[in-house]
Residue, then its C-alpha position, 0 to 999 in steps of 0.5 A: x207371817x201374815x202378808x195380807x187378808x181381805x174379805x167381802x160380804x162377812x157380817x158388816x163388811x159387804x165390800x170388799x176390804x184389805x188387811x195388808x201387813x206389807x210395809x209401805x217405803x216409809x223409814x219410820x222404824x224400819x229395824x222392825x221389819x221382817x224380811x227375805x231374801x228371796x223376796x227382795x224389797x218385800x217387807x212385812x210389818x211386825x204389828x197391826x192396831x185397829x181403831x174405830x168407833x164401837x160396832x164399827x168392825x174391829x172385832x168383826x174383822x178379827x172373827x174372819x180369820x177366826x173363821x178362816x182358821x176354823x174352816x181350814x183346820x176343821x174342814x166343814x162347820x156342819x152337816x148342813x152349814x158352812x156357817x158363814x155370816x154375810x152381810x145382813x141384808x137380803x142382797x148380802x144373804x144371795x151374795x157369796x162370802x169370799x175371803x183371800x189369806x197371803x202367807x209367808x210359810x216355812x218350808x219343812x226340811x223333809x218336804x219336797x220344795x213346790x217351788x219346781x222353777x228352782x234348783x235350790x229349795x227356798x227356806x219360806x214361800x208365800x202362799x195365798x189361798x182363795x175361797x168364795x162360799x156360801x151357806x151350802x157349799x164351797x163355790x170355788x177355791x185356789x190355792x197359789x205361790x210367788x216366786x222371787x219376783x213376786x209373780x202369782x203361779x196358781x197350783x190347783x183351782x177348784x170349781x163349783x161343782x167340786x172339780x178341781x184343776x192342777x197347773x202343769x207344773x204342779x201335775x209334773x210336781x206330784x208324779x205318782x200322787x196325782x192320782x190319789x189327789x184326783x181321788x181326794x178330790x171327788x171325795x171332797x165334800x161341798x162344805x170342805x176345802x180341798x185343802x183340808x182334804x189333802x190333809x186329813x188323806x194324809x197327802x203331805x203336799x199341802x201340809x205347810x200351808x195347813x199348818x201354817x193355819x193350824x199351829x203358826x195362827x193363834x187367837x185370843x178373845x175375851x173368852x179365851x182362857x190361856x191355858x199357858x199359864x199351867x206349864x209355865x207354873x209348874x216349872x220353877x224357873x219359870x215361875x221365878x220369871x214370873x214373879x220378876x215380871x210381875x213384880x217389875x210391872x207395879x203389880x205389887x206382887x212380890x212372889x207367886x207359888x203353887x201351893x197344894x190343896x185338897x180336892x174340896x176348893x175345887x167345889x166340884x162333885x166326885x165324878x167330875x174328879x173321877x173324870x179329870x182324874x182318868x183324863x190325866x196321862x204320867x206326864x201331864x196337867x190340866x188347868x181349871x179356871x174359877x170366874x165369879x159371875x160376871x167378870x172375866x178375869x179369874x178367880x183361881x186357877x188350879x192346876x191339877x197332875x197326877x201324885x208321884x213318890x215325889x209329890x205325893x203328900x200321904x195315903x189319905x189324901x192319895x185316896x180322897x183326891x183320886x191320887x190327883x196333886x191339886x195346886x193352886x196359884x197364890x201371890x205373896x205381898x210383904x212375904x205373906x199369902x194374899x190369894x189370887x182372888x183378891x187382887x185386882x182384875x187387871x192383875x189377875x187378866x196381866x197374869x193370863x196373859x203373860x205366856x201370850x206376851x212371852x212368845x211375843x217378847x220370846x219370838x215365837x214365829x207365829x201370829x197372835x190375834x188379841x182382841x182389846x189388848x188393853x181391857x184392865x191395863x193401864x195404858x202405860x202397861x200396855x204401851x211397855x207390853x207393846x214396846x217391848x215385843x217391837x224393840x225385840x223385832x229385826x229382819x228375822x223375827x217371824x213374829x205378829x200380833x194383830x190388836x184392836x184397840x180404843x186406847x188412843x195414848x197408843x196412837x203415837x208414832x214413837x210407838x207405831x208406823x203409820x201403816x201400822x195403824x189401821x182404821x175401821x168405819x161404819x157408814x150410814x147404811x151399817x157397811x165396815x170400811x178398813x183403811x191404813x193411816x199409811x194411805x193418808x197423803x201429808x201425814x208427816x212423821x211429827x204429826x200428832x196422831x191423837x189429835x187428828x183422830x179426834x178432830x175427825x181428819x182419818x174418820x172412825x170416830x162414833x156420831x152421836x146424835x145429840x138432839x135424839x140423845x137429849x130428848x130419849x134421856x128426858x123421855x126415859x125420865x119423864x117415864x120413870x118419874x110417872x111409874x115411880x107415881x104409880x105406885x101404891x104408897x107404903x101402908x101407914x100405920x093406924x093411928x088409932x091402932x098407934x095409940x092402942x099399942x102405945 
């Protein structure tokens, strides 16, 4: 799970700023909470909403740990970049970037604990990685765990210059190791974390952590196609779920079902078919997604595997189709074939997500990041989506999800703690503040949310200069009507020549 996670001097956020998922001593909702019994009195918030004006830094604090995700998974950006953003100013441009991710990560069974003040091994640690780069290199990084008394204890720290440090404890720890991990770490390279390094070495010690970022982390933007879809599809019990859902959400879909189609409604060329074709093993599928020009939501997916004796239609269709079984997801109203692309864009964005909110509503242990979770929604189907994912959380749910989000019916506190509202600002000098409703003083918990939002008592809210506003519209007009002018009018028949045809 995610702890907290600040950044100072990405993008719009030059000072430093706080995501933090630890609950405050606010009874509100408590049942939902996640906690350990290790870490006594700590608990963590199943979900985060982030509101604020538009380019107020919702997004751009998402794109953070997206960043954050990508480095440490994927080691260096480029051969010549870290690809960090900074502040766009000149002082923003000189100043590092720094970033710091608190975790509560499993401990895998067959890993030994890191934990070396304890004769027991614990089920979940926290840990929190550091980092501070630039666009050339990494300028330091640590890496460091808590104990029960939530006591900072670090592992290794690393310097500008690449060297880096093990704790005592850690050097006692690794044994036999420290000698490969000092050699792992003069190979690291500038735009790499040690971290990283360690694993792609194939030095398991900190393997929990880097999974954690790898497996447990999971986003989903606007440009995101969640290719979830196709192996739930493909099985039948799942996809009779699906219907229900669909059906029970007011979509008017009655069924959904994969129906079989030849290679032409793919509208790609033979080489491409060639390609998917060599690309696809005994027992798997890949998904393709059709977007008309300009819209989000797809058009069609197909799902394409491999023919079996089982699926395999005839001989003819085996060689025209590279032997592939194309299937495609078709919905049924009143028992007939409507066809995907005709529903609506809501319906058709509701059906991506669906494997998105099943691991939600499943408990899935990880942490999804959803940028405007309710684009298309109507705010009743978002507020159900939502509901249904914190009515299913307890203390053992090891489940998140990070939203941000202009849909102000979900600030209500029948749905959300306080701390789990989140505001983003953007003052006048275009620096991003992040602040928790949590941190207001006399918010009690009848208060009307929506209302204190909109009356500007929490900030966020966009300022619009109206005067500007009026005279740039009237400009703008006053522009067009004279262009309109200008123009040469219509060539008029001649009269004369009217006459003569007549």
């Amino acid at each position: 799970m995610l702890v907290s996670f600040s950044l100072k001097n990405w993008k719009s956020y030059k000072e430093e700023s706080e995501l933090n998922m630890v609950a405050d001593r606010s009874r509100q909702h408590t049942q939902t909470l996640a906690s350990n019994p290790y870490y006594r009195g700590l608990k963590i918030l199943p979900v985060a909403a982030v509101y604020g004006g538009n380019a107020a830094g919702k997004s751009n604090l998402f794109s953070a740990l997206r960043y954050v995700q990508n480095f440490v998974t994927n080691g260096e950006i480029s051969s010549f970049t870290t690809g960090v953003q900074p502040f766009l100013s000149k002082e923003g441009r000189k100043e590092p970037t720094s970033f710091s991710i608190k975790i509560l990560v499993k401990q895998p069974k067959n890993v030994k604990n890191l934990n070396p003040s304890r004769g027991s091994k614990q089920t979940e640690l926290i840990y929190q990685l550091d980092f501070k780069l630039n666009q050339v290199q990494v300028l330091s990084e640590s890496l460091s765990w808590y104990n029960s008394k939530q006591e900072k204890q670090q592992l290794y720290s690393r310097d500008a210059k690449g060297t880096v440090t093990f704790s005592d404890k850690v050097k006692d720890f690794i044994g036999d190791d420290r000698i490969l991990l000092e050699a792992c770490a003069k190979g690291t390279g500038p735009r790499r974390l040690f971290l990283t390094n360690t694993v792609n070495q194939q030095l398991s010690i900190f393997q929990p952590v880097y999974d954690w970022f790898k497996n447990y982390l999971r986003t989903a933007d606007n440009s995101t196609e969640y290719l979830g879809v196709g192996p739930l599809m493909n099985n039948q019990t799942y996809c009779d779920h699906f219907s229900d859902i669909l059906k029970s959400l007011d979509t008017g879909i009655e069924e959904i079902k994969l129906e079989s189609v030849d290679s032409s409604a793919l509208g790609l060329p033979p080489q491409i078919l060639e390609e998917i074709a060599s690309s696809i093993g005994k027992n798997s599928m890949v998904q393709l997604v059709n977007h008309a020009q300009g819209e989000i939501a797809p058009l069609q997916i197909f799902i394409i595997s491999k023919k079996t004796k089982d699926n395999q239609d005839n001989e003819e269709n085996n060689i025209e189709d590279n032997n592939l079984l194309i299937q495609r997801v078709q919905t049924y109203r009143r028992g007939l074939p409507l066809g995907f692309n005709n529903e609506s864009t809501g319906t058709r964005r509701l059906f991506e997500l669906l494997p998105i909110f099943l691991s939600l509503w499943n408990n899935e242990p990880c942490v999804w990041i959803l940028d405007e979770v309710e684009r298309e929604f109507h705010t009743g189907l978002t507020r159900k989506i939502l509901q249904e994912f914190l009515n299913s959380c307890t203390e053992d749910t090891r489940t998140q999800v990070l939203i941000n989000t202009h849909d102000l019916m979900l600030m209500d506190q029948d749905i959300f703690r306080k701390d789990e509202i989140l505001i983003t600002e953007r003052d006048r000098k275009g620096v991003s503040h992040l602040i928790s409703l949590g941190e207001f003083a006399g918010i009690r918990n009848d208060l009307d949310l929506r209302n204190s939002y909109l009356e500007g008592r929490f900030g966020g809210l966009p300022e619009f200069d109206d005067t500007a506003f009026e005279e740039a519209v009237e400009d703008f007009s006053l522009q067009a009507k004279e262009q309109s002018s200008l123009k040469p009018e219509a060539d008029k028949p001649d009269e004369r020549g009217k006459k003569e045809g007549c």
